[in-house]
C-alpha positions in Angstrom: 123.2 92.3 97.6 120.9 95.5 97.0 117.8 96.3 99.1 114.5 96.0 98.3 113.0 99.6 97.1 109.2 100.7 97.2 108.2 103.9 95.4 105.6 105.7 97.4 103.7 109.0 97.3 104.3 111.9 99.4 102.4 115.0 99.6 104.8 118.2 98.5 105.2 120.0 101.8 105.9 116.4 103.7 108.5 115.9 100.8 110.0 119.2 101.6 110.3 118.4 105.4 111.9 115.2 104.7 114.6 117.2 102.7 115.1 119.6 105.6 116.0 116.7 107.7 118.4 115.1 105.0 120.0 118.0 104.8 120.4 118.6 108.7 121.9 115.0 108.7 124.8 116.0 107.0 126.9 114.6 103.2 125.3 111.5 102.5 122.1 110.9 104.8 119.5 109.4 103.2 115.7 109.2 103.2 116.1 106.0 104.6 118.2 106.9 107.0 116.0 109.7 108.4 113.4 107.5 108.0 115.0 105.0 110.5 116.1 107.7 112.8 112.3 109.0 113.0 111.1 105.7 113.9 113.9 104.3 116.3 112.7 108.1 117.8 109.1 106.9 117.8 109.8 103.5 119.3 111.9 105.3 122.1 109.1 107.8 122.9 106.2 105.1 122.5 108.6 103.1 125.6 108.6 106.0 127.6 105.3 106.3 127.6 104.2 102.9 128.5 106.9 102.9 131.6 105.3 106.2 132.8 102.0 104.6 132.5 102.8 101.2 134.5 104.6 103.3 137.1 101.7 105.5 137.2 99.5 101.8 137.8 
């Protein structure tokens, strides 16, 4: 089974960022897989904020 795949565009110097961070990842990281990593970090970050804010209530 192969995955779905969506061409998008993206600005040079974002492109260029996104490489720095496949190649921090290591042999065989992927876009997607930064991609995944940045928002499981956004999700984490966006949870920690709404507990500080209900304790903070």
């Amino acid at each position: 089974m192969t995955a779905d795949m969506t061409m998008i565009e993206v600005p040079t110097a974002l492109r260029a960022k996104l490489d720095a961070l496949i190649a921090e990842g290591g042999r065989g990281t992927t876009l997607a897989d930064v991609l995944q990593q940045l928002l499981d970090e956004h999700d984490s970050i966006r949870t920690r904020q709404m507990l500080a804010f209900d304790a903070q209530l």
